[in-house]
C-alpha positions as CSV (number, residue, x, y, z in Angstrom):
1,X,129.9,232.1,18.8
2,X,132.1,234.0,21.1
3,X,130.4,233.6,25.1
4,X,129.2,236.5,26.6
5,X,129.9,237.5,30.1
6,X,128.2,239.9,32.1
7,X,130.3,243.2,33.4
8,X,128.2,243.1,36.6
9,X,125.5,240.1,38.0
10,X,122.0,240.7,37.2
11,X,120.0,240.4,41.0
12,X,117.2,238.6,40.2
13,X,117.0,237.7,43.6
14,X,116.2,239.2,47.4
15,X,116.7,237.3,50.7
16,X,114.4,238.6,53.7
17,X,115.7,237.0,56.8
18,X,113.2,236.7,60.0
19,X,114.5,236.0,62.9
20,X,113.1,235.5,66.4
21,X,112.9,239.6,66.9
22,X,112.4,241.0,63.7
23,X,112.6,241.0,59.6
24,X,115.3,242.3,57.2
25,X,115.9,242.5,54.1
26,X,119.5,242.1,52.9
27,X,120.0,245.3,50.6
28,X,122.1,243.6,47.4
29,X,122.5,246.5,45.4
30,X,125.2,249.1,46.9
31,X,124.5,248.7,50.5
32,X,125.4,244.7,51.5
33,X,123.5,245.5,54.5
34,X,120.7,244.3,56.5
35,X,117.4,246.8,56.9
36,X,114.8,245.8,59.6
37,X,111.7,246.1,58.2
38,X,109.6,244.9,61.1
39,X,109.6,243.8,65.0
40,X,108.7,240.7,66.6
41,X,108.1,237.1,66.8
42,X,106.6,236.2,62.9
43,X,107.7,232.3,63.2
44,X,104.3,230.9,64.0
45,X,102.5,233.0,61.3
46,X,105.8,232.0,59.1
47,X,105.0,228.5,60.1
48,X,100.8,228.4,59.3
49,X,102.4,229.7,55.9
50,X,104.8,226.9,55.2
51,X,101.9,224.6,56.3
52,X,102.9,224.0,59.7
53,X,106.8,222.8,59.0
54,X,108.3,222.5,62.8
55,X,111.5,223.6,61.4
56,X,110.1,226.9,60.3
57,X,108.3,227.5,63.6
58,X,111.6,226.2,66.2
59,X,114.5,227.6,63.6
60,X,116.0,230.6,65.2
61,X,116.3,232.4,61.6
62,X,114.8,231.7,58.7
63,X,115.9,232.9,55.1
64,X,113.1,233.8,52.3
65,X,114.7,234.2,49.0
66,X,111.9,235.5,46.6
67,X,112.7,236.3,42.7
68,X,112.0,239.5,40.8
69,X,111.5,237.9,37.6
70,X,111.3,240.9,35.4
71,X,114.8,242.1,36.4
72,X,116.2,239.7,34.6
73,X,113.9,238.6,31.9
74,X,114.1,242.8,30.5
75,X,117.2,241.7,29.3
76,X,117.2,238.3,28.4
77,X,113.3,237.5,27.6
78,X,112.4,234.3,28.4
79,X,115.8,232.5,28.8
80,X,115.8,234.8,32.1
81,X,113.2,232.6,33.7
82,X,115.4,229.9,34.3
83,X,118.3,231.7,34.8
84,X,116.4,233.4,37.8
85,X,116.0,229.5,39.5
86,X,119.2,229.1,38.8
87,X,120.2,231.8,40.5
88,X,118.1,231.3,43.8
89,X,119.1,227.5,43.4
90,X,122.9,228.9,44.3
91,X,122.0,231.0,46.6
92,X,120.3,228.0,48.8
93,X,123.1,225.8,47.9
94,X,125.8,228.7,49.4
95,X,123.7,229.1,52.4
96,X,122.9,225.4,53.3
97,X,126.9,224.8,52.7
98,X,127.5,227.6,54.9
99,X,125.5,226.7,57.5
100,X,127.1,222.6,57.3
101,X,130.6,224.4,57.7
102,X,129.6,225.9,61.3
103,X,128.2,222.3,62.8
104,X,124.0,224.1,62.1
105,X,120.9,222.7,60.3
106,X,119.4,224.0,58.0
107,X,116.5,222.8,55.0
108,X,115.2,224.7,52.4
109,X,111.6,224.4,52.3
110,X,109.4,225.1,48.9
111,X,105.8,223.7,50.5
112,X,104.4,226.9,51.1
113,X,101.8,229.1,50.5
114,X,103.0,231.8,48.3
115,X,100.0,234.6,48.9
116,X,100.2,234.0,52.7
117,X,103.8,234.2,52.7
118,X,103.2,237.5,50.5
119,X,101.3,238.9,52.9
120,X,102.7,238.3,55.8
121,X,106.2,239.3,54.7
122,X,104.6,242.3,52.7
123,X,106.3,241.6,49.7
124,X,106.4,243.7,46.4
125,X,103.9,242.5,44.4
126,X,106.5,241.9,41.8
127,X,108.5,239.7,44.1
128,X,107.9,235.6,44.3
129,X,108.6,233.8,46.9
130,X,110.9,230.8,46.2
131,X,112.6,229.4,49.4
132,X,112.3,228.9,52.8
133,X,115.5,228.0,54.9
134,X,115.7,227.5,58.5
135,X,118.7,227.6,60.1
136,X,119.4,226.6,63.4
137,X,121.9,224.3,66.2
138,X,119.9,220.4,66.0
139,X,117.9,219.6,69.0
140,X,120.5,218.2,70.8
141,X,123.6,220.6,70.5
């Protein structure tokens, strides 16, 4: 059986980034951009979500990266599910490296609550939340 590669990557995946001022959404498709979709402070609601986690209320930034399941399972059925983790797996794995290579913290967090996440982000209905990471300098930098 000859392997089959894809022509272009299936995004199964969305990263909303809040910040001390505001929420984005990176735009994968065409764009590689950030749009704000809100204003303000969202770290202590963020926080209550991720049952009170310090890092998520104190981090600077924090990166959601959510899953659109049916994006990728359309083509591939079941088999997409895990390809899906897979795929926000690397993602978490890229940005905690990143974050290692420029002297910052960061943890990726999965003890959340998904609806109140959901709700506070405003998230497509068809999105799932997968990933927390807050990034930030440690304490005493």
């Amino acid at each position: 059986m000859k392997p089959v590669f894809l022509k272009r990557p299936v995004l199964a995946s969305i990263v909303i980034i809040l910040s001390a001022v505001a929420i984005s959404v990176f735009l994968t498709k065409k764009e590689h951009s950030l749009q704000k979709t809100a204003s303000g402070d969202f770290r202590k609601k963020l926080s209550e979500a991720a049952l009170s986690q310090a890092a998520v209320e104190n981090a600077p930034v924090t990166f959601l990266i959510t899953a659109v399941f049916d994006r990728t399972t359309k083509k591939y059925g079941q088999r997409g599910l895990p390809y899906v983790l897979m795929e926000a797996g690397h993602a978490a794995q890229n940005l905690l490296l990143q974050a290692e290579s420029l002297d910052m913290g960061a943890v990726p967090i999965g003890a959340f609550s998904s609806q109140k996440i959901s709700e506070l982000i405003q998230l497509s209905p068809k999105a799932q939340p997968l990933y927390l990471i807050p990034v930030g300098y440690f304490p005493d930098q």
